[in-house]
Backbone bond lengths (Angstrom), bond angles and torsions (degrees), N, CA, C in turn:
res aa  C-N    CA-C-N  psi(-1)  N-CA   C-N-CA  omega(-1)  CA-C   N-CA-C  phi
1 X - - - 1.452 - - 1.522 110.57 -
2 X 1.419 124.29 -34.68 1.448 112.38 -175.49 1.429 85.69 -82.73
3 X 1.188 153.01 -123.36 1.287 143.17 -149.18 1.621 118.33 -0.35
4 X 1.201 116.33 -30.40 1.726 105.57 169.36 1.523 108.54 -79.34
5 X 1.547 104.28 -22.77 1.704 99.46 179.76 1.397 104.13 -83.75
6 X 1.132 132.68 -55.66 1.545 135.07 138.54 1.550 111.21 9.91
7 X 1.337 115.99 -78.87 1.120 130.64 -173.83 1.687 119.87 -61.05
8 X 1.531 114.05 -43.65 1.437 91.73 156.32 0.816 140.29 -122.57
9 X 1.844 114.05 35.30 1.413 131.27 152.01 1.626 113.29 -73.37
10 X 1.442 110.73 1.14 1.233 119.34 175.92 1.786 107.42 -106.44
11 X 1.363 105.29 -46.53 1.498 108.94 174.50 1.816 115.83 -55.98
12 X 1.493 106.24 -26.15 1.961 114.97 -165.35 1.264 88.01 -89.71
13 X 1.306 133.12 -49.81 1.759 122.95 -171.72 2.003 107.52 -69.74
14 X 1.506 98.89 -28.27 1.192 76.93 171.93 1.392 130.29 -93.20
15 X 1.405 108.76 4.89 1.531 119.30 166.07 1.733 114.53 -91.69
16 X 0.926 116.65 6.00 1.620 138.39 -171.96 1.472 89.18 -93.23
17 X 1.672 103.76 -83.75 1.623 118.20 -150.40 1.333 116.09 -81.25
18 X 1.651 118.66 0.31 1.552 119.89 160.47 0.879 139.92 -79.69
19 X 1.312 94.69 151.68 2.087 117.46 -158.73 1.497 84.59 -77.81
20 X 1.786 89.85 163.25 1.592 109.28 153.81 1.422 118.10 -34.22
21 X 1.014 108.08 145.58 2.003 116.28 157.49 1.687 107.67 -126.05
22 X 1.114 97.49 140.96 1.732 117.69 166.91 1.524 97.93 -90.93
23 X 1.104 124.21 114.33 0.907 120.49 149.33 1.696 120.04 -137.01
24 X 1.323 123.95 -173.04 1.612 130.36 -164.47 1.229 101.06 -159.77
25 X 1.728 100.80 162.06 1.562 110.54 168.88 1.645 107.50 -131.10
26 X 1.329 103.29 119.21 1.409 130.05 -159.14 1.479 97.59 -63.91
27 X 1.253 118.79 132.83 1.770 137.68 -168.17 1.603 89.57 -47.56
28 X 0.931 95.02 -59.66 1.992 97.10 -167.55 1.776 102.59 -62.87
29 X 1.095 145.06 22.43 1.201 134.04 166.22 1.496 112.08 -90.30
30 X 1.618 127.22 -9.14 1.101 112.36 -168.83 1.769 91.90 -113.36
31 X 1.280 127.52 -30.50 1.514 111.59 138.49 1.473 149.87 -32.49
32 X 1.618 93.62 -37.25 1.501 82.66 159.55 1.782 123.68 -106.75
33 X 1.251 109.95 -5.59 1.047 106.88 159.77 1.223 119.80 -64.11
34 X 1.224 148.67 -60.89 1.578 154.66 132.52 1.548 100.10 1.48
35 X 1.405 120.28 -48.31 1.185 119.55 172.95 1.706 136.54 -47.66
36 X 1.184 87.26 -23.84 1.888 123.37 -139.44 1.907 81.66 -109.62
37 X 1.431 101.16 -74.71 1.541 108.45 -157.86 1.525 115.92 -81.38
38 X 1.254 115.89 -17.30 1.808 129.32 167.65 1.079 110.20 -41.79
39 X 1.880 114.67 -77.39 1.325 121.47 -166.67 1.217 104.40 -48.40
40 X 1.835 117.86 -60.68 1.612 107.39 172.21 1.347 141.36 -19.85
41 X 1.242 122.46 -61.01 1.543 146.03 -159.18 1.764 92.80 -83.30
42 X 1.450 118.78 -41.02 0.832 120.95 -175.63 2.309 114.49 -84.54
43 X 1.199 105.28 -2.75 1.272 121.25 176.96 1.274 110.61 -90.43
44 X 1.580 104.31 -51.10 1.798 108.64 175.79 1.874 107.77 -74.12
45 X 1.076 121.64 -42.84 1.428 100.42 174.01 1.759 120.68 -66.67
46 X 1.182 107.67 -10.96 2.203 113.05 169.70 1.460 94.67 -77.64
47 X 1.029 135.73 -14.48 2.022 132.62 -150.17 1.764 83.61 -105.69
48 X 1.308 108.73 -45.31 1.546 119.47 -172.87 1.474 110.71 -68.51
49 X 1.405 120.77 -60.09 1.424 124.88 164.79 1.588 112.83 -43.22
50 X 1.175 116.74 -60.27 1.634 102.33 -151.61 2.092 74.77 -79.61
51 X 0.993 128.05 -64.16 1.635 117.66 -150.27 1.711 103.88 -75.31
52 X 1.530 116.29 32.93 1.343 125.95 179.26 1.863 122.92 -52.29
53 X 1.757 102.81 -55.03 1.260 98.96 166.53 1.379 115.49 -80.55
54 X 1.214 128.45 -11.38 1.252 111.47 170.61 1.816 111.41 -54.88
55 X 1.153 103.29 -75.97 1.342 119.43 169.89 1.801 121.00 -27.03
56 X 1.361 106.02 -50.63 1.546 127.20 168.92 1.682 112.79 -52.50
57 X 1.470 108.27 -55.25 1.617 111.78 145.65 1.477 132.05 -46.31
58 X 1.252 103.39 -69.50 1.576 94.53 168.20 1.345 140.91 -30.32
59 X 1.636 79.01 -37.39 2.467 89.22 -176.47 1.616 91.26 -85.44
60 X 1.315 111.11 -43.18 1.593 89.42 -173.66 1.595 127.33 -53.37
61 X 1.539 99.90 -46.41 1.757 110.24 179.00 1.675 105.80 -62.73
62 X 1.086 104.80 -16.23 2.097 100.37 159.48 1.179 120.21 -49.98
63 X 1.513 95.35 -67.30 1.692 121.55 -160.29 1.821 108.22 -89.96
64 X 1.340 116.88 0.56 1.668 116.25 175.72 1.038 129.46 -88.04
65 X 0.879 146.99 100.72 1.307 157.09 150.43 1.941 122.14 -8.64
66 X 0.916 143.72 -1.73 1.373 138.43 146.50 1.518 133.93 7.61
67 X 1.486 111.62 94.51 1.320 123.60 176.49 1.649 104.49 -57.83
68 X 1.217 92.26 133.85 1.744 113.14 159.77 1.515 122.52 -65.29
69 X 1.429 109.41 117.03 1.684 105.02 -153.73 1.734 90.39 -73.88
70 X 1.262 121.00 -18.27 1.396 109.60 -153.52 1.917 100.58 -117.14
71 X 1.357 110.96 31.67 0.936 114.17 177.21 1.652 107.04 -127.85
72 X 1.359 97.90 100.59 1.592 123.79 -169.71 1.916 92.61 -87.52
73 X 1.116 148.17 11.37 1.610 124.10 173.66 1.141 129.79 -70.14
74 X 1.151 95.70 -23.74 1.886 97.25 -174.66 1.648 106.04 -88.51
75 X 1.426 137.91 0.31 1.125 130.01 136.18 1.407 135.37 -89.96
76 X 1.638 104.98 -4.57 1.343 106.76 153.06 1.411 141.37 -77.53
């Protein structure tokens, strides 16, 4: 336990007592991000297409209304 307090009584002073940084984001980072998140976005909308009525079913049997076959009261 003291070593985790240790640890970010070392991490808070060094977010305290630091200098500026130069830093940048290298041209090619938004290429490969595009890289990264394309195929994705483009994986979940093929999962959506082909399993469409499934899904299209699903929301409906939420929102439907369905009598109970074995619920005789309302003719009693």
């Amino acid at each position: 336990m003291i070593i985790l307090r240790v640890l970010v009584a070392v991490f808070a002073l060094n977010i305290v007592f630091s200098s500026t940084v130069d830093a940048y984001i290298d041209p090619n980072t938004g290429g490969f991000f595009f890289q990264t998140v394309a195929p994705f976005v483009y994986g979940i909308l093929g999962v959506i297409v082909v399993f469409w009525k499934r899904i299209t079913g699903y929301v409906k049997g939420l929102f439907c209304s369905k009598k109970d076959p074995n619920n005789h009261s309302e003719n009693e």
